[in-house]
N, C-alpha and C positions, 0 to 999 in steps of 0.2 A: 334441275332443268331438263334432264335426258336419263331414259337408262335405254339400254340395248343388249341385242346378242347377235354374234358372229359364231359362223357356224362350217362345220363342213360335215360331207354325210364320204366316209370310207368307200361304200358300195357303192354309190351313183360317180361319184366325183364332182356332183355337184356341190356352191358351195353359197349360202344366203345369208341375208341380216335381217334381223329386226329390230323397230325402235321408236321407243316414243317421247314425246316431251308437251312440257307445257307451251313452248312458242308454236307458232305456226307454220307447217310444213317442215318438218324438223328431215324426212327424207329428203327432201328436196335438198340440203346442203350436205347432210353428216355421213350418207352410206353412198360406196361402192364398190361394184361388182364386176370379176372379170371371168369367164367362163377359161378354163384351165390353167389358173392363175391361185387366183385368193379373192378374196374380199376383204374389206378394212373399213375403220369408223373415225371419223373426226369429229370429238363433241364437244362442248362448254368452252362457250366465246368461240365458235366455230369457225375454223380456216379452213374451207372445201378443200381446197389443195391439197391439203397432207395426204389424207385419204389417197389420192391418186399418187401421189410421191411415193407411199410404200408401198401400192403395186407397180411402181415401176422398179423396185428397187428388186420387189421378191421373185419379178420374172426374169431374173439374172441369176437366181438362182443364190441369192442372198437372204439368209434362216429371217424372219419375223424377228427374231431378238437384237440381231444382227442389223435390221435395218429401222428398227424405232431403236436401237444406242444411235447410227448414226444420225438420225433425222435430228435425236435431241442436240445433239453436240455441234450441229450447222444450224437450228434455226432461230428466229428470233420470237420473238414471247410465248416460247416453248413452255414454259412453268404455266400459263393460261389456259394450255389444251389437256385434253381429254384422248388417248388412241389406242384402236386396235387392231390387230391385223390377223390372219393364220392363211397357210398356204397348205396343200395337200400334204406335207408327210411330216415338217418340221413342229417343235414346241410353237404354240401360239404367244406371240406379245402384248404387252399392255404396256400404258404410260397414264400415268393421271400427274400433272404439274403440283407444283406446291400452291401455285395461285387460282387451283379449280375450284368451282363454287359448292359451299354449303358442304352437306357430310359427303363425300365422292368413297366409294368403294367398287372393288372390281371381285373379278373369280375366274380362274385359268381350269378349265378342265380339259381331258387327251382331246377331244374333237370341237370344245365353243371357246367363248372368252364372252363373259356378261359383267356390263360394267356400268357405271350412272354416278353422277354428280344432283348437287341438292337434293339428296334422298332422303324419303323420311324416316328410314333404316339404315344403318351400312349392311342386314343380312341381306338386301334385294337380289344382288348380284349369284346368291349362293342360292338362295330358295330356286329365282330361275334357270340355273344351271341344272340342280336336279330333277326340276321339271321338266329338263330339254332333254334328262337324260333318260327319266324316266317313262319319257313319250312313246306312244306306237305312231306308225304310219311315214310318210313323206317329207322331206327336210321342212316345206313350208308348214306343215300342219303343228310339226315340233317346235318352229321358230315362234309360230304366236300363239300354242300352249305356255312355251315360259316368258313370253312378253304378257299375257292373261295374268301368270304366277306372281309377276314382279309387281303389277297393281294391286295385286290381293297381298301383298305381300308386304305393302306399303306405298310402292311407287315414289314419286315424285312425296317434295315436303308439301307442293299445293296441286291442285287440279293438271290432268293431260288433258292439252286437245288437240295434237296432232300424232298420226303413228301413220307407218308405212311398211312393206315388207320385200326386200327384191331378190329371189334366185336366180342364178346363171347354172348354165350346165355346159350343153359342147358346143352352143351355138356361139356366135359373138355379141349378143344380144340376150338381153335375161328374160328368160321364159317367163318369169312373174316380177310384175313391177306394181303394186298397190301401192295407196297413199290415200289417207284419208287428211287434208291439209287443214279442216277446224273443227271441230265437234265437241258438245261437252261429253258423248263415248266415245272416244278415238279408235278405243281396242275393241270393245264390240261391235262397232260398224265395220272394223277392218276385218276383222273376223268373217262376220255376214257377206263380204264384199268377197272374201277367200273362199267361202263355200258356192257361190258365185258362180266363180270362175274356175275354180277346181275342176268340174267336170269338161272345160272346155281347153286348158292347157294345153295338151297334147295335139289336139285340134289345131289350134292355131298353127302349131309349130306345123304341124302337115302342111298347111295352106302356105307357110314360107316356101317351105321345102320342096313342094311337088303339089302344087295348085290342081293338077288333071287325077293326083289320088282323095280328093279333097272337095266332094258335094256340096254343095250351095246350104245346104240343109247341117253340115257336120257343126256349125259353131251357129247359135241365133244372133241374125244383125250382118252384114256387111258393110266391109269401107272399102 
């Protein structure tokens, strides 16, 4: 139904996800993101919530392992969910229940955590890890090389049509927030949609920041 990656980049402190699935709009419930925090994923039979429960848990200063033990031992149809989390210095978490759908496999490595239920592999999780590892360039460009890898890689046991991708850095607001909610290419349009806007990221964030350093002409389009 889903595979994804969580990620954090050492050098920036930024920290993003990516992730795709067969249903629709699959960002829209499973990822979030907190700009000096962590990011986390709630997947398979999806409860938004969690996600946001264990960044409130790991801005206390409680390890990702530490706080998906406790999440599982308080809540209820925990064995149905899917989670991940990582915070800037500690091990990354995972949980996949005994009642997650279809083949469900994960993959912990020092800086992501890649993981997916009804896959048409259990290696997906591992193939996109080393493709997150082995990437050049900027935390977004590595998050949907190895969301690229996991569909070549086998993806989903049936078709994706939704994928999405959102970094945070030092604002309170995630500098990149894509979503591509139906298509039968989810990842190549998300993709396309990344090169996009890639040259205008930066931009934006000026125009938050200081509107008077920030020409009419710096990003094409106004709102």
């Amino acid at each position: 139904m889903t595979f994804s990656i969580i990620a954090r980049c050492k050098k920036t402190g930024q920290f993003g996800v990516a992730i795709s699935s067969s249903s629709p709009a699959v960002a829209a419930r499973c990822i979030q993101a907190r700009a000096g925090i962590g990011v986390a994923a709630s997947q398979n039979i999806t409860d938004p919530h969690l996600a946001n429960i264990l960044l409130d848990m790991i801005k206390y200063d409680i390890t990702p392992v530490d706080a998906i033990s406790e999440l599982v031992k308080n809540t209820d149809f925990i064995e149905y969910r899917q989670l991940a989390v990582i915070n800037l210095n500690d091990e990354p978490a995972i949980f996949s229940g005994k009642n997650v759908l279809g083949q469900a496999a994960h993959c912990i490595g020092e800086h992501a955590v890649c993981a997916g239920n009804l896959l048409d592999n259990p290696n997906v999780p591992q193939q996109m890890l080393e493709a997150f590892q082995g990437a050049e360039g900027v935390l977004a460009e590595r998050l949907l090389i190895a969301l690229q890898q996991g569909l070549s890689a086998g993806g989903e046991a049936g078709p994706v049509h939704s994928a999405g991708i959102m970094v945070v850095d030092k604002l309170q607001w995630p500098i990149i927030d894509l979503r591509v909610d139906w298509s039968e290419t989810p990842i190549d349009d998300l993709y396309q949609l990344w090169k996009v806007y890639e040259p205008q990221v930066e931009a934006y964030v000026i125009r938050a920041l200081n509107p008077a350093d920030s020409p009419s002409y710096a990003v094409p389009g106004d709102e």
